[in-house]
C-alpha positions as CSV (number, residue, x, y, z in Angstrom):
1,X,-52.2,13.9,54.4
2,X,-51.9,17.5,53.6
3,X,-52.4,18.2,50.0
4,X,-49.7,21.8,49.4
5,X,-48.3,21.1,46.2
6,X,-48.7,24.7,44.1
7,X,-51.0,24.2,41.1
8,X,-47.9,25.1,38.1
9,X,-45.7,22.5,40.1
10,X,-43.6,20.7,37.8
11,X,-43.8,16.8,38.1
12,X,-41.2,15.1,35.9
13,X,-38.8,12.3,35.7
14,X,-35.0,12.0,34.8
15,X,-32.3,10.4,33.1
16,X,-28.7,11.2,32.2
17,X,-27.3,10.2,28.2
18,X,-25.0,7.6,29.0
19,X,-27.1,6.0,30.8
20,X,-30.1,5.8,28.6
21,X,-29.3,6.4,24.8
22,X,-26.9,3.5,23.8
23,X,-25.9,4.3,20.1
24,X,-23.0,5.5,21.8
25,X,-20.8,6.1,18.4
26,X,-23.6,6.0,16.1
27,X,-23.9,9.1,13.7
28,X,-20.5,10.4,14.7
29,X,-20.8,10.5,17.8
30,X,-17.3,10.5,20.6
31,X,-16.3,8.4,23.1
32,X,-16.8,9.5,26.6
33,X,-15.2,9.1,29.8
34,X,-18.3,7.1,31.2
35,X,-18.3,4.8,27.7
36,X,-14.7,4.1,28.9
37,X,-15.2,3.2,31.7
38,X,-18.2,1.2,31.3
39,X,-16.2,-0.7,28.7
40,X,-14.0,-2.1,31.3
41,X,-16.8,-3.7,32.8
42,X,-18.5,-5.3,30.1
43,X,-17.6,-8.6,30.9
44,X,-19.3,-8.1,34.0
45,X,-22.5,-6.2,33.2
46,X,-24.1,-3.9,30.7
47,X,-21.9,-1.3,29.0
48,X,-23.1,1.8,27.2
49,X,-23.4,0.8,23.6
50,X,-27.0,0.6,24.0
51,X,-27.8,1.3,27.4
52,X,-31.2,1.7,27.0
53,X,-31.7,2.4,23.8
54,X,-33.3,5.7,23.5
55,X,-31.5,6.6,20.7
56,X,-34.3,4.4,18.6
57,X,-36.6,4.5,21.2
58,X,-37.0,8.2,21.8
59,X,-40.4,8.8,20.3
60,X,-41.9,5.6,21.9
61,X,-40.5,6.5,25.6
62,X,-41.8,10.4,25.0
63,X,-45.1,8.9,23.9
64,X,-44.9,7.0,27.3
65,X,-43.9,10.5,29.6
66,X,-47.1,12.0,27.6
67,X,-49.3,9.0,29.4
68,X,-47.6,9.3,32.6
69,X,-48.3,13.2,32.2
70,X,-44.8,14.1,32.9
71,X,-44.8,18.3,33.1
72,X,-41.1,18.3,32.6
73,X,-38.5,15.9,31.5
74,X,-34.8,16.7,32.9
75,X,-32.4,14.3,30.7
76,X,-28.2,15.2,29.5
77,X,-26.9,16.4,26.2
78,X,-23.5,14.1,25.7
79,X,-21.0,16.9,24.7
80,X,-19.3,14.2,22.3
81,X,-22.7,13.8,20.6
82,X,-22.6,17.9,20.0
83,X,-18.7,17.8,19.7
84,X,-17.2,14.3,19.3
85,X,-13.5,15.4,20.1
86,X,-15.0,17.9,22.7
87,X,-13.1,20.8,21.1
88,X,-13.4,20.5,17.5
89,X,-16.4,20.1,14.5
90,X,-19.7,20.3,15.8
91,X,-21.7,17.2,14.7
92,X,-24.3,18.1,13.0
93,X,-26.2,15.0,13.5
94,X,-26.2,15.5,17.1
95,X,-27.8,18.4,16.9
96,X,-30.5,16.9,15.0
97,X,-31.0,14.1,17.3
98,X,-31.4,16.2,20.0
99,X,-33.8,19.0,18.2
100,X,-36.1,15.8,17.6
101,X,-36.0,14.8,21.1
102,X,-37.1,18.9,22.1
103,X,-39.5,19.1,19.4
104,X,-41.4,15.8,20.5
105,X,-41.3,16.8,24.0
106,X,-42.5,20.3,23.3
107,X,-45.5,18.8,20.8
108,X,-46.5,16.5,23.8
109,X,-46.8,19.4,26.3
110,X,-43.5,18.1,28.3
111,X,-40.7,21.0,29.5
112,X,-37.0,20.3,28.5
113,X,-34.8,20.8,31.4
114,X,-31.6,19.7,30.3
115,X,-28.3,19.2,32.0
116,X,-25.3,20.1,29.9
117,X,-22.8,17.6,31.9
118,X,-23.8,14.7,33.4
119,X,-20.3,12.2,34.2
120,X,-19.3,12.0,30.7
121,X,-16.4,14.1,29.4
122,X,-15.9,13.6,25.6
123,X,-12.5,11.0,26.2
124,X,-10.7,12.9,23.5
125,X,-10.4,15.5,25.9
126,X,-8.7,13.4,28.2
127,X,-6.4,11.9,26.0
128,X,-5.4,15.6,25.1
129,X,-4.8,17.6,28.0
130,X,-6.7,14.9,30.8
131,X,-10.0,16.8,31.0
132,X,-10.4,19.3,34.0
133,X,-7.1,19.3,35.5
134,X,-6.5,22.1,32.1
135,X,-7.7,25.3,32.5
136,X,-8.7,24.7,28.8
137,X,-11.0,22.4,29.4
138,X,-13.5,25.1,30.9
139,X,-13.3,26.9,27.8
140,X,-13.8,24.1,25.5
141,X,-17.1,23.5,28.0
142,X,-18.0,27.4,27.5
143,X,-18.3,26.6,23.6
144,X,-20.0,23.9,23.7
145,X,-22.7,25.3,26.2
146,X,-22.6,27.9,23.6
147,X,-23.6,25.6,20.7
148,X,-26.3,24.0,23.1
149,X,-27.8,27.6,23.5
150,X,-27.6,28.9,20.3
151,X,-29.0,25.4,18.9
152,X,-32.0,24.9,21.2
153,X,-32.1,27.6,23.6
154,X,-35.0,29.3,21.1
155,X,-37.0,26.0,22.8
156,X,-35.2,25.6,26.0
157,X,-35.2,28.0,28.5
158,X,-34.2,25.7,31.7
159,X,-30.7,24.5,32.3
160,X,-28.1,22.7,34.5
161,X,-24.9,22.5,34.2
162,X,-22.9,20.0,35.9
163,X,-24.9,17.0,37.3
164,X,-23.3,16.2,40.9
165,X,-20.1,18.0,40.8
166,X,-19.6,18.0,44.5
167,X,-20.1,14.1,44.2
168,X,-18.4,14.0,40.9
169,X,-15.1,15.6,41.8
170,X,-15.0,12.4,45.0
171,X,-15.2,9.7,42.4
172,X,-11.3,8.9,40.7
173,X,-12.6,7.2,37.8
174,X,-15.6,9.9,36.6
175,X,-12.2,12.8,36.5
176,X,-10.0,10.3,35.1
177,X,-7.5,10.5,38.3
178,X,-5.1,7.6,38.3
179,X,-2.6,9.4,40.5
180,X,-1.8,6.8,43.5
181,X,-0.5,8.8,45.9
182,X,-3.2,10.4,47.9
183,X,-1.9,13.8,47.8
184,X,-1.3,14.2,44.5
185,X,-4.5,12.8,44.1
186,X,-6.0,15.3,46.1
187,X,-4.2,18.0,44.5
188,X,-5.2,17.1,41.4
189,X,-8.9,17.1,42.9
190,X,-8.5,20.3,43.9
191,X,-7.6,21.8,40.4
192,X,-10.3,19.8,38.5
193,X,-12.7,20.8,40.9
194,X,-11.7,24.6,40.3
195,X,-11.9,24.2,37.0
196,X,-15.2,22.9,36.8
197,X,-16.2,25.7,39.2
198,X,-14.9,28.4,36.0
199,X,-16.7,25.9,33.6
200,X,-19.9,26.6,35.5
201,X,-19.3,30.1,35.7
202,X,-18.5,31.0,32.1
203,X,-21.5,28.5,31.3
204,X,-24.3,30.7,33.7
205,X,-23.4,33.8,32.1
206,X,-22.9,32.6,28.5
207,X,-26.8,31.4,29.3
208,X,-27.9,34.8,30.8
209,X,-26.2,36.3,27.4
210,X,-27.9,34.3,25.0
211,X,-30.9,32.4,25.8
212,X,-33.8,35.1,26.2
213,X,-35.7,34.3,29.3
214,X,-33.2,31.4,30.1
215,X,-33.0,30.1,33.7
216,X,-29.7,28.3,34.8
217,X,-28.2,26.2,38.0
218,X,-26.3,23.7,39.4
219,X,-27.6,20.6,39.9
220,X,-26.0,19.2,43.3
221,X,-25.5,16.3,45.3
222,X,-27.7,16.8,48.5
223,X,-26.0,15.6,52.0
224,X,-28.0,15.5,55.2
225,X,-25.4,14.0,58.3
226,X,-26.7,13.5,61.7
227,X,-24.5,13.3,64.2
228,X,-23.6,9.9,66.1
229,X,-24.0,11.0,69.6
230,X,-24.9,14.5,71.3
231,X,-21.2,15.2,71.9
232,X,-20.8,18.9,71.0
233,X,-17.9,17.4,68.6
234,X,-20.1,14.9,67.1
235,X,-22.8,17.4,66.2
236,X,-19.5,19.6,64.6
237,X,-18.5,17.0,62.6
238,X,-22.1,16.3,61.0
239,X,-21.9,20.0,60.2
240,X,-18.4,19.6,58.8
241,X,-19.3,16.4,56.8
242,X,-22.5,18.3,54.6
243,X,-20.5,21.8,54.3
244,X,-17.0,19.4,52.8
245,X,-19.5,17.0,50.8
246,X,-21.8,19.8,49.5
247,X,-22.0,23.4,50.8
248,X,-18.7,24.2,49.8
249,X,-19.9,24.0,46.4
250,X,-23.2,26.1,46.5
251,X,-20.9,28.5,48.7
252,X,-18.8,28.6,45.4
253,X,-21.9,29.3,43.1
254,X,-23.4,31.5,45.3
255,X,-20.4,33.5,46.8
256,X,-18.1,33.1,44.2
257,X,-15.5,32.4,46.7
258,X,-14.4,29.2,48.5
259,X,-16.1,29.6,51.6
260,X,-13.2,29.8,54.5
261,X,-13.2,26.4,56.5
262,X,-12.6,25.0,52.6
263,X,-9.8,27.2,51.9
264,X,-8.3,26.1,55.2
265,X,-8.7,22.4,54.2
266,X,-6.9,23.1,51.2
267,X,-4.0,24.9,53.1
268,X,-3.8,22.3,55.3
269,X,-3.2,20.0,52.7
270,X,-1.4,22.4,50.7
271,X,-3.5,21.4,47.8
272,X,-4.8,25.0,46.9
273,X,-5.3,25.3,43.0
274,X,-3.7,27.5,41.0
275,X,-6.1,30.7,39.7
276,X,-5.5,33.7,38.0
277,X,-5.8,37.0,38.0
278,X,-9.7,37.9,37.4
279,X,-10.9,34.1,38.0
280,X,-12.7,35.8,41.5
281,X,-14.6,38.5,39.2
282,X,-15.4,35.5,36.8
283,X,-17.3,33.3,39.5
284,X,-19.0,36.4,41.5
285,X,-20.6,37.7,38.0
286,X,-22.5,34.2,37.5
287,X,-25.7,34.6,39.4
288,X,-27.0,31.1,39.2
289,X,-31.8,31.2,39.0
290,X,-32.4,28.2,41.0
291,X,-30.5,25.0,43.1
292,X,-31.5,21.8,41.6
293,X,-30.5,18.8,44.1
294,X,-30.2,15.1,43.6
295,X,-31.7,13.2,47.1
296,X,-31.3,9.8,47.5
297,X,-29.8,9.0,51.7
298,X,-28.6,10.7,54.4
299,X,-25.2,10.2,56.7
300,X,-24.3,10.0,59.8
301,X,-21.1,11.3,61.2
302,X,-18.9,11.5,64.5
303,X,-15.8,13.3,65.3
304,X,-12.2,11.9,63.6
305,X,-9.2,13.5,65.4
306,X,-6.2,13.9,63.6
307,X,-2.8,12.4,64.9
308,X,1.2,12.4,63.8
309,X,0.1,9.7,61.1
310,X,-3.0,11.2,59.8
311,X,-2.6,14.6,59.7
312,X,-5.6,17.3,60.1
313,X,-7.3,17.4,56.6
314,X,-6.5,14.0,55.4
315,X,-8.9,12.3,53.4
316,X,-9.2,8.7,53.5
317,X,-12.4,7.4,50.8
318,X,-14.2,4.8,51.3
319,X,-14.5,1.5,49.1
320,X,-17.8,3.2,47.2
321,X,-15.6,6.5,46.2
322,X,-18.1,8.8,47.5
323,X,-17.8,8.9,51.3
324,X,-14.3,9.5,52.6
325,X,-12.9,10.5,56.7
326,X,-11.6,13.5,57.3
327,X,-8.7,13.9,60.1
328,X,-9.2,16.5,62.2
329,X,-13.1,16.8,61.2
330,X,-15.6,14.0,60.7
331,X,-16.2,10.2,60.4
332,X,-18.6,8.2,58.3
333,X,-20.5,6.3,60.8
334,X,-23.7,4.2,60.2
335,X,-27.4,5.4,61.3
336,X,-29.0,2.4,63.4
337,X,-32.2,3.9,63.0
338,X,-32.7,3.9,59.2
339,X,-33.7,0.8,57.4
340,X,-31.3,0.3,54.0
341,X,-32.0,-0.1,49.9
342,X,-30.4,-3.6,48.9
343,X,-27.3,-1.5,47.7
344,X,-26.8,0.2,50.8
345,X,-28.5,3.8,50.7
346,X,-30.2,4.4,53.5
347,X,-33.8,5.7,53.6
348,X,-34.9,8.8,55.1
349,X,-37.7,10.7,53.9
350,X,-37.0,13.0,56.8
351,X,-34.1,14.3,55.4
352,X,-35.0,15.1,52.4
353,X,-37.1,17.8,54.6
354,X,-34.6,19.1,55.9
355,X,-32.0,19.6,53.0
356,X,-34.6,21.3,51.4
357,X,-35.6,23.6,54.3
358,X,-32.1,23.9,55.0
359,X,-30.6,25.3,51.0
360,X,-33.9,27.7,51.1
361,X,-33.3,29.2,54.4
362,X,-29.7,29.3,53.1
363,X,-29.6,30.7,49.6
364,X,-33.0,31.9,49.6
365,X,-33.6,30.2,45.6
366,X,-36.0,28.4,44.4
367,X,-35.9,24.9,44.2
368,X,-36.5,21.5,42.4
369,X,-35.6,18.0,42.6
370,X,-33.6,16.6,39.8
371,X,-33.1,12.8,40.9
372,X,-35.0,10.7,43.6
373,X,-35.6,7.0,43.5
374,X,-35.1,3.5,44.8
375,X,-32.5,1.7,43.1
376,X,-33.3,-2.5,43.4
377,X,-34.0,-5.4,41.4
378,X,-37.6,-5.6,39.3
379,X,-39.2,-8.8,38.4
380,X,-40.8,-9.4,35.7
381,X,-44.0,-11.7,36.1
382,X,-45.3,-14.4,33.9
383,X,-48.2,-12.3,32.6
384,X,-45.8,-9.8,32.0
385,X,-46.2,-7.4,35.1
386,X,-43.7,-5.7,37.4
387,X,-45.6,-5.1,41.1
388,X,-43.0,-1.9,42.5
389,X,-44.8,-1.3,45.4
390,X,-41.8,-1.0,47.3
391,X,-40.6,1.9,45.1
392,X,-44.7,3.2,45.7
393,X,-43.5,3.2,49.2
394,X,-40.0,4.9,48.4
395,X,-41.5,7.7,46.7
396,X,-44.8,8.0,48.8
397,X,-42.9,9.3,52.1
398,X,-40.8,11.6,49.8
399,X,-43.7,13.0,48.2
400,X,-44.9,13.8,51.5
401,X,-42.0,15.4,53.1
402,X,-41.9,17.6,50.2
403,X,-45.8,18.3,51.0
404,X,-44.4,19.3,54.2
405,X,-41.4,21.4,53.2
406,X,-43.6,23.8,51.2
407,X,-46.2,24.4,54.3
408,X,-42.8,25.2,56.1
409,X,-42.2,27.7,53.3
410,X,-39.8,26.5,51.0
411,X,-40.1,27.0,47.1
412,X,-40.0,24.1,45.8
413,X,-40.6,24.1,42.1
414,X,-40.7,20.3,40.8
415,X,-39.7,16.7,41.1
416,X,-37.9,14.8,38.7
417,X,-37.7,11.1,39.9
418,X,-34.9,9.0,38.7
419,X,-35.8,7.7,36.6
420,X,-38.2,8.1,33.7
421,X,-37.4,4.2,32.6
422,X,-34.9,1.5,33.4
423,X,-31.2,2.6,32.4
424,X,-27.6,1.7,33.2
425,X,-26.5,1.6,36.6
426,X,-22.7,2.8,36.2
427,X,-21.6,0.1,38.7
428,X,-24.6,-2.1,39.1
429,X,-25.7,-2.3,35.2
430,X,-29.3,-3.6,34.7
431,X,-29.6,-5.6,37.9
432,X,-30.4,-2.4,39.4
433,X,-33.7,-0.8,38.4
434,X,-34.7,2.8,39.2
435,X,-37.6,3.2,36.4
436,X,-41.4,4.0,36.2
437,X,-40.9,2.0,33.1
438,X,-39.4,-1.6,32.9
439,X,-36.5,-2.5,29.6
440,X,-37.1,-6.2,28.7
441,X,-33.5,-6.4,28.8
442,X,-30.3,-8.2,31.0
443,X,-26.7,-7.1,31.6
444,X,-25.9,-9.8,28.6
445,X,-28.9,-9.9,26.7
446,X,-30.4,-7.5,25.4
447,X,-34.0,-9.7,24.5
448,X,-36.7,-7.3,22.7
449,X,-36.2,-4.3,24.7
450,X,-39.6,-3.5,24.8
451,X,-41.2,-0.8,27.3
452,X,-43.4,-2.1,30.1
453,X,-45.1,0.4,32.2
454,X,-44.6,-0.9,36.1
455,X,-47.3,-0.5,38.8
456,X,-45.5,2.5,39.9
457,X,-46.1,4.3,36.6
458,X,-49.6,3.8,36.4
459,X,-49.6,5.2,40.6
460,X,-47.4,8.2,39.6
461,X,-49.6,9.4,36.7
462,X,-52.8,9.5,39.6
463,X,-50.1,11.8,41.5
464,X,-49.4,14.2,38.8
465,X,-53.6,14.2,37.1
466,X,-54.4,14.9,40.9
467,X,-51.5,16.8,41.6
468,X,-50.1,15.5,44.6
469,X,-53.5,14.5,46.4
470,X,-53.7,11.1,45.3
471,X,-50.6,9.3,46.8
């Protein structure tokens, strides 16, 4: 097992607001577009209202990352917890909850990396102008990034900005689209997309202006697609599925142009968004440091023609929101080769290999890894131990195949597991665990809540003190 991890490599762990904090309108805080929607579920399963209560817990669960010997912990700023109407009066409160959380992290030798947007649009924002399909919501985003730096940036010289847009923009109920005709859908897609695309643009530079030393990127949804057979169109189509699914939107942050098989796609649909006059100077000026990418599966794909009732370009999605079929391009199909997590995502260390060696020889950035983990069911035994060795397993092959992406080259900077402890699963609540760190809690009972370190956090603190050799 080779041992190539450089000796300043960052190993850290992650979590997004809504999906940890819970106090979710405590100390003036807004609503948000994922509190909305998790309300709709909460006769189902866990909502956000406490999530996982790190808004009480925060010094506990930092005192934990110091055990683990966490280098860096990436984790979202909620925008309605800064600015509850998204536009309005800064909260002052927020602001002090979240220079407590820096300050403890920076006292226990931990980074902040911190993502600016991470699913959860201050709802007020929809209710005014419904979020990114206005032009002025990328503005309102540009001055609230600019609160963020002028508040913390002192402290905080790594940022993201949008967690997952490329997956983000696929999912109807994270943008608030209720259109049910699919090309207005789409069209609406295309114009929230764009928007967010300004957002990040007027965000990267407003960092570069005012946060000395500051280092900024986007923080992606990584796609790997092989394709089905060895037909020349199959192996097309897996191209096609990772350049519609993600490269389009490094293209955009790196080119600051829609690369041109997208801007044929949105021809074809006649879906192109409306931009203005000095929008292409905008996104060319924002040079972005780094590429931060979420891995968690990879696809398989073959070759979907188009026909007189699907026309070349339609998109039909799939029941989970994120996959879709595109006419004229590619098909999800199913890899018979890859064994599958209990909710579906299939496993493939390989790949992770790949993407990485693939957005290096691409955009020649460095890079790190924001999000990684096994998402499944913990017990909890009677002397009050969780035995993850299947996550152990999980994260072991991915630990090597980043081993192995560095010997070929790449530069890789850290690893930010999901997630740092148990939090809300926006679909799957608490029945689906992802953390070093087990929440006494259930969907509908929220018990003691107390912190109980799993096997797996007591294995990934011997990878970090060795630094990658013991794994």
């Amino acid at each position: 097992m080779n041992n190539s991890f450089p000796e300043n490599f960052l190993w850290g762990a992650a979590s997004s607001a809504f999906q940890i904090e819970g106090g979710w309108d405590e100390d003036g805080k807004g609503m948000t577009v994922a509190d909305f929607n998790s309300f709709k579920r909460s006769d189902k399963q866990a909502d956000s209202k406490v999530a996982s209560d790190f808004y009480h817990h925060w010094k506990e669960d930092i005192a934990l990352m110091k055990e683990m010997g966490l280098k860096v912990y990436r984790f979202s700023i909620s925008w309605a917890r800064i600015i509850p109407d998204g536009d309005g009066e800064i909260n002052q409160k927020g602001i002090d909850f979240y220079n407590n959380v820096i300050n403890e992290l920076l006292a226990n030798g931990i980074m902040p990396l911190i993502t600016l947007y991470h699913f959860d649009l201050p709802y007020a924002l929809v209710e005014k102008y419904n979020g990114w399909e206005s032009r002025d919501c990328a503005y309102a985003f540009e001055r609230y990034a600019k609160v963020c730096y002028k508040e913390f940036g002192d402290r905080v010289k790594h940022w993201l900005v949008h967690n997952e847009q490329n997956l983000m923009i696929r999912v109807d109920e994270r943008m608030n689209i209720t259109e049910p005709d699919p090309w207005k859908a789409d069209k609406q897609r295309a114009q929230m997309d764009y928007h967010m695309f300004l957002a990040h643009a007027l965000a990267v530079n407003a960092c570069h202006e005012l946060v000395e030393g500051g280092k900024i990127g986007p923080a992606v949804s990584s796609t790997c697609t092989y394709p089905l057979t060895n037909k020349p169109e199959d192996v097309w189509a897996a191209k096609m599925n990772d350049f519609f699914k993600t490269e389009y939107c490094l293209d955009m942050h790196y080119y600051g142009r829609y690369p041109g098989y997208y801007m044929r796609y949105l021809k074809e649909r006649n879906i192109v968004p409306e931009m203005k006059e000095g929008d292409e100077e905008l996104l060319k000026s924002a040079k972005m440091d780094f590429i931060a990418l979420n891995y968690y599966r990879t696809l398989c794909a073959s070759y979907l023609p188009a026909d007189e009732e699907h026309p070349v370009g339609m998109r039909v999605y799939r029941g989970n929101e994120v996959d879709f079929d595109q006419y004229g391009y590619c098909r999800d199909e199913k890899n018979t080769n890859l064994e599958s997590s209990e909710y579906g995502a299939q496993i493939d260390p390989m790949g992770l290999r790949i993407v990485l060696n693939n957005y290096y020889s691409k955009y020649h950035l460095p890079l790190i890894i924001t999000e990684n983990g096994l998402g499944t069911p913990d017990k909890l035994t009677e002397d009050g131990h969780i035995h993850d060795n299947y996550r152990i397993d999980y994260l072991r092959g991915h630990l090597e195949a980043m081993a192995l992406a560095i010997e070929d080259g790449v530069d890789l900077r850290g690893y930010c597991p999901w997630s740092v402890v148990d939090l809300l699963s926006s679909h799957q609540g608490f029945r689906k665990r992802y953390g070093f760190v087990y929440i006494n809690r259930e969907d509908m009972d929220l018990k003691d809540l107390s912190r109980i370190p799993k096997d797996s956090f007591y294995w990934y603190k011997k990878v970090i003190s060795s630094n990658g050799a013991e794994r």
